[in-house]
C-alpha positions in Angstrom: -0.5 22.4 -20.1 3.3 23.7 -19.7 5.8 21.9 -18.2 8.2 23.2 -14.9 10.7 22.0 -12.9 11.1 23.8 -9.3 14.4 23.8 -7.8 15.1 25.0 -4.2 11.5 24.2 -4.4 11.1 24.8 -0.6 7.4 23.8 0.4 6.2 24.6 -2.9 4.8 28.7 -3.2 6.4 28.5 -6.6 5.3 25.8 -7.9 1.5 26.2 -6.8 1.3 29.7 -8.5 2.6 28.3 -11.3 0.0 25.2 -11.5 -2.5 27.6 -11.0 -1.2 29.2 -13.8 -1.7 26.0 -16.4 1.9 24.7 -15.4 2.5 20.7 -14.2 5.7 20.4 -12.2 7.4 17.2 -13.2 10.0 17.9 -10.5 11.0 19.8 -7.4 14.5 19.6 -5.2 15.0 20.9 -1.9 17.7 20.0 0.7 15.3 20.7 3.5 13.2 17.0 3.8 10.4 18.4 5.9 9.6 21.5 3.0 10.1 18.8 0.2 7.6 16.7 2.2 5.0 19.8 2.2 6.0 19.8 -1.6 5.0 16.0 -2.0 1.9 16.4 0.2 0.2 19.3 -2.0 1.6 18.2 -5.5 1.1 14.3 -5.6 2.4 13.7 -9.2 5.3 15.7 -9.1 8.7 13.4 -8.3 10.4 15.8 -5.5 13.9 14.8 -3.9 15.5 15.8 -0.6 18.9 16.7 -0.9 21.5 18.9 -1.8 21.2 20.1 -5.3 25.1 19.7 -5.5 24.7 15.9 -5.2 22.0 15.9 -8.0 22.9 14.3 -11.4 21.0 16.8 -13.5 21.7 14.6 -16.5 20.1 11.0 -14.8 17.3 13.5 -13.6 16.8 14.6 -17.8 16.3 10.9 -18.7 14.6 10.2 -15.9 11.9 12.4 -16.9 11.8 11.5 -20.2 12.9 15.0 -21.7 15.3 15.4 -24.9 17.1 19.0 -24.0 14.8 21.7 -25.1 11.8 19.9 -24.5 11.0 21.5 -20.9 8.8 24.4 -20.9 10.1 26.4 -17.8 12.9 26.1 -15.1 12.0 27.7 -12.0 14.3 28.4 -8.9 15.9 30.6 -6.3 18.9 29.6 -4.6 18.5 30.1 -0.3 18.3 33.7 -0.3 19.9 34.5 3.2 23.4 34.8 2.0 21.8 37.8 -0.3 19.4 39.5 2.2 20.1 42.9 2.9 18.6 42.0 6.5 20.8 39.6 7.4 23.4 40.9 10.5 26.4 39.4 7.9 26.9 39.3 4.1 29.8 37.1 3.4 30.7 37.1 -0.4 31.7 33.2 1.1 28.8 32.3 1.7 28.1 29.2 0.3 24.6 29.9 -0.5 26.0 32.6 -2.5 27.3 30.1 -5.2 24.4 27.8 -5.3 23.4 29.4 -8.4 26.0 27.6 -10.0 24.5 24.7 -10.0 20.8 25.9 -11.0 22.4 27.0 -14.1 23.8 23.4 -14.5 20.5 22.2 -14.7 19.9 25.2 -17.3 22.5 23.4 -19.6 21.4 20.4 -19.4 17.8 20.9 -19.7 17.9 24.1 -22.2 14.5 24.8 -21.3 12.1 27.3 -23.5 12.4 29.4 -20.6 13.7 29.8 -17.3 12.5 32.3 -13.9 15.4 33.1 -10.9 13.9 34.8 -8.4 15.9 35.7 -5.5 15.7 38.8 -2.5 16.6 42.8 -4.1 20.3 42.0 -2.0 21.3 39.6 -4.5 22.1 43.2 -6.8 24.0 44.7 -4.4 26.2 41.8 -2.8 29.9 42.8 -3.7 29.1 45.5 -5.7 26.4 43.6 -8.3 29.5 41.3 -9.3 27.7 37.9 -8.2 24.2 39.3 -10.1 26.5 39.8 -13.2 27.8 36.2 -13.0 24.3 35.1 -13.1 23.3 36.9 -16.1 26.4 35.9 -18.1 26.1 32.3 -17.3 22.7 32.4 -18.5 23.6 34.8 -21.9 26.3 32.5 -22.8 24.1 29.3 -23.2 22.3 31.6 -25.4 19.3 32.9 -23.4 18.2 36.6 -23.4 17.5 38.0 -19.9 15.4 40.2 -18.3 15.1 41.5 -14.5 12.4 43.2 -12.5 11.8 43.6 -8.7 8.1 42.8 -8.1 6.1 44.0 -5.5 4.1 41.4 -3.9 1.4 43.5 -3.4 0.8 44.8 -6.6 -0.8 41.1 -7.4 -3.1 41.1 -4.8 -0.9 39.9 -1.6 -1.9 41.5 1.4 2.1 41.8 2.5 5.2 44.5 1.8 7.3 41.7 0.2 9.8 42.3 -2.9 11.6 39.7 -5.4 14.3 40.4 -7.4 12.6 38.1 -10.5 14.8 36.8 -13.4 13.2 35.5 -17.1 15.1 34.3 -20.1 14.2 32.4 -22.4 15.8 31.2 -25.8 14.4 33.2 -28.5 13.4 36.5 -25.6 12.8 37.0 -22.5 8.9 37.1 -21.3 7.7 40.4 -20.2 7.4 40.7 -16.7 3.8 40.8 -15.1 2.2 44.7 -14.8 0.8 45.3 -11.9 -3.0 44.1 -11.0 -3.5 45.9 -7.6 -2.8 49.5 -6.6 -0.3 49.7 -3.6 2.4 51.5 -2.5 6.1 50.6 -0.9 9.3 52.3 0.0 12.4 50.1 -1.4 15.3 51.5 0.4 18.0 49.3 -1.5 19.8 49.6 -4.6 17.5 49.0 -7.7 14.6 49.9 -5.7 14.1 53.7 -7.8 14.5 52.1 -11.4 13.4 48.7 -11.4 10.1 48.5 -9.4 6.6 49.6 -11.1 5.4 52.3 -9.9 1.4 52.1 -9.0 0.8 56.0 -10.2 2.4 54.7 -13.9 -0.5 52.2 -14.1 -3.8 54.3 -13.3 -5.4 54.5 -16.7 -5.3 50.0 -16.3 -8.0 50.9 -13.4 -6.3 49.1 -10.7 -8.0 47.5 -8.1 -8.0 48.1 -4.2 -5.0 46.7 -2.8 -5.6 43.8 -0.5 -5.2 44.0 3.4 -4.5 42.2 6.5 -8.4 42.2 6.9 -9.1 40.7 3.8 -7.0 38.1 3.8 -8.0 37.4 7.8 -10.9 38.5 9.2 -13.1 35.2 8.3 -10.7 32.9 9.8 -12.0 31.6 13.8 -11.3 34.3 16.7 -8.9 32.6 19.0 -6.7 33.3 22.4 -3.3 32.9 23.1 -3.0 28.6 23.4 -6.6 27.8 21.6 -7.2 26.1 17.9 -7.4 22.8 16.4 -5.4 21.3 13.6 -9.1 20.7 11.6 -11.9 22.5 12.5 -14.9 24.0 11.0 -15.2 28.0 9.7 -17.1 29.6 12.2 -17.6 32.6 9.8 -18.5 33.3 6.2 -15.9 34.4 3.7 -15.8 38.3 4.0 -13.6 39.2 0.9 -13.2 38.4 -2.4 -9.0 37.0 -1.4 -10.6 34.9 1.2 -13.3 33.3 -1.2 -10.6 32.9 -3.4 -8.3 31.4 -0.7 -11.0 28.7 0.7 -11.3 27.9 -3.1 -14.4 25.3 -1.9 -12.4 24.3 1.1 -15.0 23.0 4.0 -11.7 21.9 6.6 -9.7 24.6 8.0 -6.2 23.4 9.1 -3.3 24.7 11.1 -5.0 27.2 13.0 -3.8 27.3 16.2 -2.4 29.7 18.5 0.7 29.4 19.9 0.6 29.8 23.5 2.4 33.1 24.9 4.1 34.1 27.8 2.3 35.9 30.2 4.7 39.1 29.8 3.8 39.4 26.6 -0.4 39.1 27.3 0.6 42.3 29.4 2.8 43.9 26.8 0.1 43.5 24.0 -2.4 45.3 26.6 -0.4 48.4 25.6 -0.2 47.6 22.0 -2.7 49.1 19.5 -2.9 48.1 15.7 0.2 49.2 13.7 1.8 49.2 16.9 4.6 48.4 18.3 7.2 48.3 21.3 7.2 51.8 21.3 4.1 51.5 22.8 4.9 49.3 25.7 5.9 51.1 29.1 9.2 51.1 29.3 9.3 48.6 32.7 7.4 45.8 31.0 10.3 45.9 28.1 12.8 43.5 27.6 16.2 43.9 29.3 18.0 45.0 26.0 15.2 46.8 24.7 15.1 49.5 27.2 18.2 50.4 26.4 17.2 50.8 22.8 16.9 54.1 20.7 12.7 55.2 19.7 14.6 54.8 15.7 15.8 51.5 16.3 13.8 48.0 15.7 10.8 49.5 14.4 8.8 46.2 13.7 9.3 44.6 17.2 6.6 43.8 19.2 4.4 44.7 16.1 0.4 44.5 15.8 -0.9 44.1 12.2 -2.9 47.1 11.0 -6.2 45.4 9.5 -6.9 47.8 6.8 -2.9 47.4 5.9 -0.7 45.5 4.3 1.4 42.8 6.7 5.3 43.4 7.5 7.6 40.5 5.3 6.5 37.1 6.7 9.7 35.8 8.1 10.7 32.5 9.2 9.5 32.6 13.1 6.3 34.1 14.5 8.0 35.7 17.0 7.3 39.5 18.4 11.4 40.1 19.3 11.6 39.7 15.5 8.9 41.6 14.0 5.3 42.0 13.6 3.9 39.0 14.7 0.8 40.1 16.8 -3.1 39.5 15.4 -4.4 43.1 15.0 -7.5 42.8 16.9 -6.9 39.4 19.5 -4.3 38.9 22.0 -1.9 36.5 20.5 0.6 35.8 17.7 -0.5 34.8 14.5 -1.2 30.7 13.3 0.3 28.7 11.0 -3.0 29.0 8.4 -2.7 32.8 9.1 1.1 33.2 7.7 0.6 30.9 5.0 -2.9 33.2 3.8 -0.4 36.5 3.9 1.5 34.5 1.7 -1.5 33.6 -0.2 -1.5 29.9 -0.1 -4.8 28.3 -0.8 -6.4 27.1 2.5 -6.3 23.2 1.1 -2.0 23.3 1.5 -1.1 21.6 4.0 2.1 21.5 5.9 4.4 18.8 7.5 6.6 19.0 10.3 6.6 20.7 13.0 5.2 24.0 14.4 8.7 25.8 13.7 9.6 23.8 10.4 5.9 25.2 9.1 6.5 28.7 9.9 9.9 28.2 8.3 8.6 27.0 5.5 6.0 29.9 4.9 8.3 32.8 5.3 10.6 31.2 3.1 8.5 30.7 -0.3 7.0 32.7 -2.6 4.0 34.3 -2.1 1.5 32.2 -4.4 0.0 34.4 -5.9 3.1 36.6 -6.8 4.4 33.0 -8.4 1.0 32.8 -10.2 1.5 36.7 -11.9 4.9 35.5 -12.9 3.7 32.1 -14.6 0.8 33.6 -16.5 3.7 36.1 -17.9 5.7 33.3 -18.7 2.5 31.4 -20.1 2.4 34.4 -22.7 5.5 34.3 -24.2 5.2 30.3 -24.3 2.0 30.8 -26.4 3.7 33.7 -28.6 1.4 36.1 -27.5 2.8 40.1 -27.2 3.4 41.0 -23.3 2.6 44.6 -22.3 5.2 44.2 -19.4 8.0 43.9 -22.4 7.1 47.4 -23.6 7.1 49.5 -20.3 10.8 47.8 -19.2 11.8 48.8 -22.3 10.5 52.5 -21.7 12.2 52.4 -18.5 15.7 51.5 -19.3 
């Protein structure tokens, strides 16, 4: 079994692809103590520590662990992506999110790990004109790594959500070949990098790629609620419908965090008007919000959103809520649970959560989708055991 370390570990998406893929986390720092305690709960012998990576001693940590430098198999990490995001209403250069990265490479020189994954939103190439993205490569090639960048589609690894990540690998004697993709799906990536650095699904047909996964798959077996109803442990009501949610229940006989957050009774009459893929456009124009009515048909096109089941989901963000996006269940009357965010970003059903409501929605839109993390580790697996990666060959074509 290979070794990781997870920093900006969040709740853990990272980190449980990566055990899945024949990793053991020794370690995972996150300044957020109600993610690191969803990191504790779900990966009991991994030492986690809530704070801010700046006050970390990444030498004390190296001893602490036992590790001479170049003993660690992978460093994993990316720095809070917000300062990055394309989405977000500002981009200050700043930002001090934006320098973070600074000190995950700190830990890069002190550890000297065989390899090493940054994964970070597409915005991150684009923020003052790619300078900061540049930064991050040199700091890496001058400790002597060689690097390597993709942006990965989320989908193409069988999640059931339009989600990319700008994903970084180095390593000391070559970079691992990024992961090809396992599922066929399409996107549109509106955003620098997205023409010549995503795979393209049509490039991979002769690999027989299989059926993306949708909204249904990763849904449909889970309890039919209304707006208010659930229980944090309950029993399935239904049997597993799909080969993601078999592989999501994973011999699971408790289903937690399913529970419906009680809506407004505006909103019951809004999603009257709201069929699947959806969205306010289809609301009459009286029952809109204030602000909304004044709105162009171009403008907000995800608010007030029902999933399309035979789809893929919109980006799970950081709150459930309709004003921001797609939040409503395709076929019931209500916003979507805890359990049924964290299966669109593919969490097994065992993870549990801590905190709050609003601290575990957080905590979902802000990881890595699991499976996405366990593409990227098995990639990383196969340069660890020296074996040739096919990924390596067809960035190299591309460039």
């Amino acid at each position: 079994m290979f070794t990781s370390i997870d920093l900006f570990c969040g709740a853990g998406g990272l980190t449980e692809g990566f055990s899945q893929a024949g990793f053991s986390c020794l370690f995972g720092n996150d300044h957020d103590p109600t993610a690191v305690a969803t990191f504790k709960r779900n990966h009991e012998n991994s030492h986690a520590v809530a704070a801010p990576i700046e006050d970390l001693d990444a030498s004390s940590i190296r001893r602490g662990l036992a590790l001479e430098p170049g003993e660690l198999d992978c460093l994993v990490g990316g720095c809070p992506c917000q300062g990055f995001s394309i989405n977000a209403p500002e981009r200050f250069l700043e930002d001090p999110r934006n320098h973070l990265f600074r000190d995950y490479v700190r830990f890069v020189d002190e550890f000297r790990p065989r390899t090493l994954v940054f994964e970070n939103v597409p915005g991150m190439l684009s923020l003052d004109g790619g300078k900061v993205f540049r930064e991050v490569c040199n700091s890496f090639m001058r400790l002597g790594y060689d690097v390597s960048y993709w942006i990965l589609y989320a989908p193409h690894y069988g999640v059931p959500q339009e989600r990319y990540r700008l994903i970084l690998l180095a390593g000391r004697d070559g970079a691992p070949g990024h992961p090809l993709p396992e599922f066929d799906a399409q996107g549109r990536a509106n955003f620098t990098g997205g023409r010549e650095l995503i795979y393209r699904a049509d490039n991979f047909r002769h690999f027989e790629l299989k059926p993306k996964n949708t909204v249904f798959d990763a849904l449909g077996d889970l309890p039919m609620l209304k707006s208010g109803e659930g229980n944090d442990e309950q029993r399935y009501t239904r049997k597993a419908h799909s080969k993601l949610a078999i592989e999501l229940r994973n011999g699971n006989k408790v289903l937690t965090h399913h529970v419906a957050p009680a809506i407004s009774q505006i909103n019951l009459e809004r999603l009257k008007h709201i069929k699947p893929g959806g969205s306010w456009r289809d609301i009459p124009h009286d029952l809109l919000p204030a602000g909304m009515q004044r709105a162009r048909r171009s403008d907000h096109t995800r608010r007030y959103g029902r999933l399309t089941p035979d789809g893929l989901s919109s980006t799970i963000m950081t709150k459930i809520d309709p004003h921001w996006g797609a939040a409503f269940h395709y076929e019931q009357d209500r916003t979507l649970t805890v359990r049924e965010a964290a299966r669109l970003q593919t969490f097994p059903d065992s993870y549990r959560f801590s905190g709050s409501r609003v601290d575990q929605y957080r905590q979902i839109g802000n990881a890595v989708p699991v499976l996405l993390a366990k593409a990227i580790g098995r990639a990383v697996t196969t340069k660890l055991e020296g074996r040739a990666a096919p990924g390596q060959l067809f960035e190299a074509a591309c460039r």
